[in-house]
C-alpha positions as CSV (number, residue, x, y, z in Angstrom):
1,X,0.0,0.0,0.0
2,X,1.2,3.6,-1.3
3,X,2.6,5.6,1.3
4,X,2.6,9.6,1.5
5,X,6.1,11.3,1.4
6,X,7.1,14.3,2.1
7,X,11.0,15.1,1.1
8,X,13.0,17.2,3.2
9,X,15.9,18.8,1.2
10,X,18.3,21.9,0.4
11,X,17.0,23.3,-2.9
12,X,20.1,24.8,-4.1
13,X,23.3,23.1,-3.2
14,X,25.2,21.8,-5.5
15,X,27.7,19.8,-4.1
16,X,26.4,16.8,-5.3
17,X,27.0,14.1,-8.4
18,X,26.0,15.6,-12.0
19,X,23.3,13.9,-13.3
20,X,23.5,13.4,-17.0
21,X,26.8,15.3,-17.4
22,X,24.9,18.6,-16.5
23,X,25.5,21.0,-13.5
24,X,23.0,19.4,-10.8
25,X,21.2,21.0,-7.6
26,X,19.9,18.9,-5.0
27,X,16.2,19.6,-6.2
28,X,17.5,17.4,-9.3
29,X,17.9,14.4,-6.9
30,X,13.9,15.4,-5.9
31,X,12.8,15.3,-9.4
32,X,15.2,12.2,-10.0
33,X,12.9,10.3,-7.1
34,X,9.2,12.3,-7.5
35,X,9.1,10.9,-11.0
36,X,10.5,7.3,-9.6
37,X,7.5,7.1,-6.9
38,X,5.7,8.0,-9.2
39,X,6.2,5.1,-11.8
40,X,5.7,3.0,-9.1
41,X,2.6,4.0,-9.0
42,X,0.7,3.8,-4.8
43,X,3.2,6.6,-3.1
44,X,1.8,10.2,-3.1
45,X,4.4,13.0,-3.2
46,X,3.8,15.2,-0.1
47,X,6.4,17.5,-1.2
48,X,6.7,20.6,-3.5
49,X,6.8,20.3,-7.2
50,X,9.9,21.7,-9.2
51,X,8.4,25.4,-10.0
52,X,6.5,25.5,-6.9
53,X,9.0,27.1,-4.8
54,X,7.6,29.0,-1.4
55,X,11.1,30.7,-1.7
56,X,9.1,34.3,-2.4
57,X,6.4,34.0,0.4
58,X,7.1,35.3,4.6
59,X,8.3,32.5,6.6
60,X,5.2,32.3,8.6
61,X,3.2,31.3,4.8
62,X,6.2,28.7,4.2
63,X,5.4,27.8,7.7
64,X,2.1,27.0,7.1
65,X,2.3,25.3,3.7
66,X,5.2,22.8,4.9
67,X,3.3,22.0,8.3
68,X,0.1,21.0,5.9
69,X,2.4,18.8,3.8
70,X,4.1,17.0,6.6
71,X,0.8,17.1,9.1
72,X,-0.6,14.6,6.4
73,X,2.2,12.7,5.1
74,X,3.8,9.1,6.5
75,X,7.2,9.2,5.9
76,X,9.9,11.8,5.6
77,X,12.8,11.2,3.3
78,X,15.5,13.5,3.8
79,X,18.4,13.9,1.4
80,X,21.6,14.4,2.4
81,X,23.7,16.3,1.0
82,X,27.3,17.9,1.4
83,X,26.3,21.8,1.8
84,X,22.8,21.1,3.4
85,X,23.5,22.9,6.1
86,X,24.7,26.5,6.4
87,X,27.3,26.0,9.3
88,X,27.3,30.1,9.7
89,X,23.3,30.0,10.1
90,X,21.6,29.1,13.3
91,X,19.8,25.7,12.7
92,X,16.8,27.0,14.3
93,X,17.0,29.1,11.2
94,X,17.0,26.5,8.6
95,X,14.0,24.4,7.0
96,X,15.6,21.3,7.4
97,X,16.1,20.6,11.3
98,X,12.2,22.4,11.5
99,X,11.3,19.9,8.7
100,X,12.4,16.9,10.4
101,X,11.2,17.7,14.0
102,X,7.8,18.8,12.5
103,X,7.9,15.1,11.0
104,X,8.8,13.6,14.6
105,X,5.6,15.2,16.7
106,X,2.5,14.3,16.7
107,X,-0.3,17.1,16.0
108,X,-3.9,17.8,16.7
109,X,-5.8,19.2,14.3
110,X,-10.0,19.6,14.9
111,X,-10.6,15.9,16.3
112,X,-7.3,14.0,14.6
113,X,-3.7,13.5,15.1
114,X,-1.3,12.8,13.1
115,X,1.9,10.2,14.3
116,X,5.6,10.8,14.3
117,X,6.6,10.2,11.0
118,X,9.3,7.6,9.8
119,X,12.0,9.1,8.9
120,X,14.7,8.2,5.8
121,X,18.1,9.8,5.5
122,X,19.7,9.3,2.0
123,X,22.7,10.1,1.7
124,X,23.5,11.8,-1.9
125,X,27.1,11.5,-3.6
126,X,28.9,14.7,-3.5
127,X,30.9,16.5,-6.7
128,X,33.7,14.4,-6.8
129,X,30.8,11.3,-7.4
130,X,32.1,10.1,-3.7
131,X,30.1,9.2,-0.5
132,X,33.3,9.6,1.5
133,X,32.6,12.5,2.8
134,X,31.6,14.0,6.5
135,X,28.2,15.7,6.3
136,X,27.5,18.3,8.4
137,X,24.6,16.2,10.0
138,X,22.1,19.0,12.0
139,X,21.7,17.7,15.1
140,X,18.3,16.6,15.5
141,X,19.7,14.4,13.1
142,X,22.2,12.8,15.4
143,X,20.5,12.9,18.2
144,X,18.5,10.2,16.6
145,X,21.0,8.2,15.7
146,X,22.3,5.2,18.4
147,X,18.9,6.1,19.7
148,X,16.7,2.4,20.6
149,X,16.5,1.5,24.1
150,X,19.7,-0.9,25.7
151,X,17.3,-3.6,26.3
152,X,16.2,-3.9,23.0
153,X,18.9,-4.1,21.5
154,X,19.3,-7.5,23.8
155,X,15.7,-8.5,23.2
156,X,15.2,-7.9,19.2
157,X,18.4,-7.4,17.5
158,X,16.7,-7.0,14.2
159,X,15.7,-3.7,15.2
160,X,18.4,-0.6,13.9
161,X,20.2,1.4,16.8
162,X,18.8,4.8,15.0
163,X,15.3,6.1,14.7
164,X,16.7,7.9,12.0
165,X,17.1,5.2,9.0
166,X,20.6,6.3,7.0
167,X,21.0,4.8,3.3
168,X,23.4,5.6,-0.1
169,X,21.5,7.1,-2.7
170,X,22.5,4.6,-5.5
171,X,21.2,1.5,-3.0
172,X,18.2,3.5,-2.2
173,X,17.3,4.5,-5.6
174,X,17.5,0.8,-6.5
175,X,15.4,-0.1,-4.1
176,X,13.1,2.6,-2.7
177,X,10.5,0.3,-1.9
178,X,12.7,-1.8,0.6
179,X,14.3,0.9,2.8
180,X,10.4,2.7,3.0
181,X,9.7,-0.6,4.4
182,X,12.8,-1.0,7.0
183,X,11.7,2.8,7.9
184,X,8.1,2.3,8.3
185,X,9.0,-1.2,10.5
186,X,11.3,1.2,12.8
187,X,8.2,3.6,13.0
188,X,6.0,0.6,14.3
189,X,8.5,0.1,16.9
190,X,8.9,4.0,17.8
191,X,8.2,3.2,21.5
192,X,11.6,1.4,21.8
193,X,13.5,4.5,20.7
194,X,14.3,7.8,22.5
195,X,13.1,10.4,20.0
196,X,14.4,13.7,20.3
197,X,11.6,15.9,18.4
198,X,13.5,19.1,19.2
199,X,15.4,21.0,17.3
């Protein structure tokens, strides 16, 4: 059964793999998978379309049309990329980190709530086509990472240490369908991890 995704990303960077021997941007990567999803046929895209920037409108609009998104959505993929995050920036001034805690609450709306979301981390090559490189995770990031409960790790070692599910982009492209089900297993087990939700 199709899930609804919402993809958490850094529109312009461009420290990242060309795709088809052109200049590439992160959003290219969001394209790259929108149109894969959508081949695939169940998933809905929570996320914007290419065009459909919020890049013009006040914060408190953005606010509002990225809460809606990922109010509504299941999982969260976010892609991770070399210059995602703008080290002389505050995170609590970034999308991303809001993003991904935003994904991680649960909220009340009229008479529903939506669940923390699963969450996907992919991992994106950089511009010398390498994945050895150290991104500059945000730290609602890592403080998801090593995150399930000591005695769970005893009890059910099939379960991964991180809330926070971490994959290559070239495995994960491969197989989307797998790693949104390792993610979405984790999220069925969220009560065995301690999730930070704050940014």
């Amino acid at each position: 059964m199709g899930k609804k995704i919402f993809i958490s990303y850094k529109y312009g960077d461009t420290q990242v793999a060309r795709l088809n021997s052109q200049k590439t941007k992160v959003r290219d990567y969001v394209d790259l998978l929108q149109k894969q999803l959508e081949k695939q046929g169940d998933h809905i895209n929570k996320g914007e379309n290419d065009g459909e920037s919020l890049a013009h409108f006040k914060d408190e609009t953005i606010q509002s049309e990225l809460s809606d998104k990922i109010y509504d959505s299941t999982v969260t993929i976010v892609l991770v990329s070399k210059g995602m995050n703008e080290l002389w920036c505050s995170e609590k001034d970034q999308w991303i980190p809001w993003e991904i805690a935003y994904s991680l609450r649960s909220k009340t709306r009229s008479d529903r709530t939506s669940k923390t979301n699963a969450i996907l981390a992919i991992k994106l090559p950089d511009e010398n086509n390498s994945y050895d490189y150290d991104p500059k995770l945000f730290n609602i990031i890592k403080k998801n990472m090593n995150n399930l409960e000591y005695s769970y790790l005893l009890d059910k070692p099939y379960l991964p240490e991180s809330y926070i599910l971490f994959a290559e982009w070239d495995s994960f492209f491969k197989n989307i369908n797998y790693y949104i089900d390792v993610s979405l297993e984790i999220w069925r087990n969220r009560d065995k991890y301690h999730i930070s939700k704050s940014i």
